[in-house]
N, C-alpha and C positions, 0 to 999 in steps of 0.2 A: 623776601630775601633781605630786603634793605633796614625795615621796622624791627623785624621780628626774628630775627637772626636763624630762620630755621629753613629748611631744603622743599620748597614747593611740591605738595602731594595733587594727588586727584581731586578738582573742584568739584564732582560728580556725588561722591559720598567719601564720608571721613572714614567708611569701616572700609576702603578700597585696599589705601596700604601702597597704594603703586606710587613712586617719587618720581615726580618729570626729570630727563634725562635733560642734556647739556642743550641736546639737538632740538628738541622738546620748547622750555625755553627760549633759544634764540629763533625759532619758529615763530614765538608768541609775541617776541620782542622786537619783531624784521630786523635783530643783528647790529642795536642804533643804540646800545646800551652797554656801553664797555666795564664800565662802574658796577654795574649789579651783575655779571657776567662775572666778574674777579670773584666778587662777594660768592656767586655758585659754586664757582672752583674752591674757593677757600670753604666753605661749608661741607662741600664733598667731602675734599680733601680728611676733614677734621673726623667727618661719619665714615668715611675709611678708615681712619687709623682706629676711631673708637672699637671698630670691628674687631682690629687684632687685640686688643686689648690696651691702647695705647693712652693717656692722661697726659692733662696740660701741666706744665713746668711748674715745681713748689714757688720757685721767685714772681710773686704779683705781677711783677714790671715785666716779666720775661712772657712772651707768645708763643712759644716754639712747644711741641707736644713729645713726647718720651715714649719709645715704641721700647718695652722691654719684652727680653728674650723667654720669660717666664713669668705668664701675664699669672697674673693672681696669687704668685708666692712672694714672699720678701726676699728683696736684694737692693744691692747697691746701682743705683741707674743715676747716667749724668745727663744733663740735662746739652747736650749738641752745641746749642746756642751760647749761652750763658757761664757753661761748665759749672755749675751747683751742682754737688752731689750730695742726695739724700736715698729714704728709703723709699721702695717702691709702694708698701703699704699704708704706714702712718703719715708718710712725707716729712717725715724728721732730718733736719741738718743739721748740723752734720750727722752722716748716717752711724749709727749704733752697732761697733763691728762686736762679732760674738756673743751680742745676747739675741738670741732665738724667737723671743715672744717679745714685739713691739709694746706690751704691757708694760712690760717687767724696766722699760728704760730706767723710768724717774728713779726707782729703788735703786735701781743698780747707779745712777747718778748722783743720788743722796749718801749713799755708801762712797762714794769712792771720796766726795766732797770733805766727809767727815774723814776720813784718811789722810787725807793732804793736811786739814786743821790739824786734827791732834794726832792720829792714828799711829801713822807712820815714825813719827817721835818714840810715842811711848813703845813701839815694838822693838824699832831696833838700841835702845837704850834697857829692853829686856835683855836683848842677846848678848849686847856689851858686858853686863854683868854676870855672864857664864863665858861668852868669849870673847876676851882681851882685845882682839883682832876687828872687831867690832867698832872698838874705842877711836880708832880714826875715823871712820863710817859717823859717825854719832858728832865727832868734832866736825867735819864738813858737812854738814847739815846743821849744823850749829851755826856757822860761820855764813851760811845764806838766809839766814832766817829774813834779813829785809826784803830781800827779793822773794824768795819766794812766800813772803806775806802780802807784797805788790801784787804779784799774781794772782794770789788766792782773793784778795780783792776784787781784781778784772773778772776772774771768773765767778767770783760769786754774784756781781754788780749785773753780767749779762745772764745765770740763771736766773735773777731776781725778776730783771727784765723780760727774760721768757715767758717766768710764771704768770708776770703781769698780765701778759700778752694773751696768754693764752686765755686766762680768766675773765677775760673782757672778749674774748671769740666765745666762751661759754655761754656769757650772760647775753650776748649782742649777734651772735653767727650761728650757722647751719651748716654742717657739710655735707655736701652731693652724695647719696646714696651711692653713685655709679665709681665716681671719680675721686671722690674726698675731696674736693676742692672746700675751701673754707667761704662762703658768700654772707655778706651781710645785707638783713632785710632792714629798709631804709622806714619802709612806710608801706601802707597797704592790708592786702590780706596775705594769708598764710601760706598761698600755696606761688613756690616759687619754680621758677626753671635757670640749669645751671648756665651762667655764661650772657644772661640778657633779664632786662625785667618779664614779670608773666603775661602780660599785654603787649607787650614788641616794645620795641626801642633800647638804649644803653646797652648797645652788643660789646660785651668784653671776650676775655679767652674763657670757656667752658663747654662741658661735651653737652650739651643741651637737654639732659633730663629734667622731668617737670618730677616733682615730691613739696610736701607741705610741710 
């Protein structure tokens, strides 16, 4: 419980399967152990929710786990604690409304980027030149170009950031099969479990699946 962040099985054979209950436990423990008794609850608690289909908070810092209403599809789930809201699949924040296939984000965000640069310029400085009415449209957008060159800035400085980000989870991280949690292997061998090293010790927030 305390090392190895995982729910105490049968000591008899590991193909048992059967997990000691609370009562179980404090039987073994004569009830003098408050501390690793939290830690049970708190491990339960975490293999209950995994059951409904439940994953730990996109935010690192944040503990608190995300029971959504429609385990296995995409949607928008906040996170209780924290209120981050991302998607339930990819764990993208902010969550990507209207595009359907978590794939499809980056494209569909390289697009719109390029839009704000030039895109939007050159279209409506088309329609200026068939309708007149246009022609203020085109002047006010003319007249914000600092600011919204500031912006385009800001945003491109924190997709840049992203990318970084992500590309250094490529080269350096794993995500949980179960969970998508993003883990980084520090040292060792290959096979990891989510939420703790694979030998016991360093319990963080993770639904506990072992994968290589």
């Amino acid at each position: 419980l305390g090392s190895k962040g995982v729910l105490p099985a049968c000591p008899l054979s590991a193909q048992c399967g059967h997990l000691l209950t609370r009562d179980q436990v404090e039987d073994i423990l004569h009830g003098r152990q408050d501390a690793i008794m939290s830690r049970f609850d708190l491990l339960a608690q975490r293999a209950g929710l995994q059951a409904l289909g439940a994953f730990p908070c996109a935010r690192e810092s944040c503990q608190d786990w995300i029971v959504p209403s429609k385990p296995g599809k995409q949607q928008l789930v906040e996170c209780p604690a924290c209120k981050i809201r991302f998607c339930s699949l990819c764990r993208r924040k902010p969550y990507h409304w209207r595009i359907f296939d978590c794939a499809d984000t980056s494209a569909v965000d390289n697009a719109w980027h390029d839009w704000l640069r030039s895109g939007r310029d050159d279209y409506v400085a088309r329609l200026a030149m068939v309708y007149p009415e246009f022609l203020n449209v085109l002047g006010e957008l003319n007249s914000k170009k600092a600011e919204q060159a500031k912006m385009l800035a800001e945003a491109e400085a924190r997709k840049k950031e992203f990318l970084e980000m992500e590309e250094w989870k490529v080269q350096n991280c794993k995500c949980c099969p179960k969970c998508r949690r993003v883990i980084n292997k520090i040292d060792g061998c290959d096979s990891m479990v989510c939420g703790r090293n694979y030998h016991g010790g360093d319990v963080q927030n993770g639904c506990g699946t072992s994968f290589k």
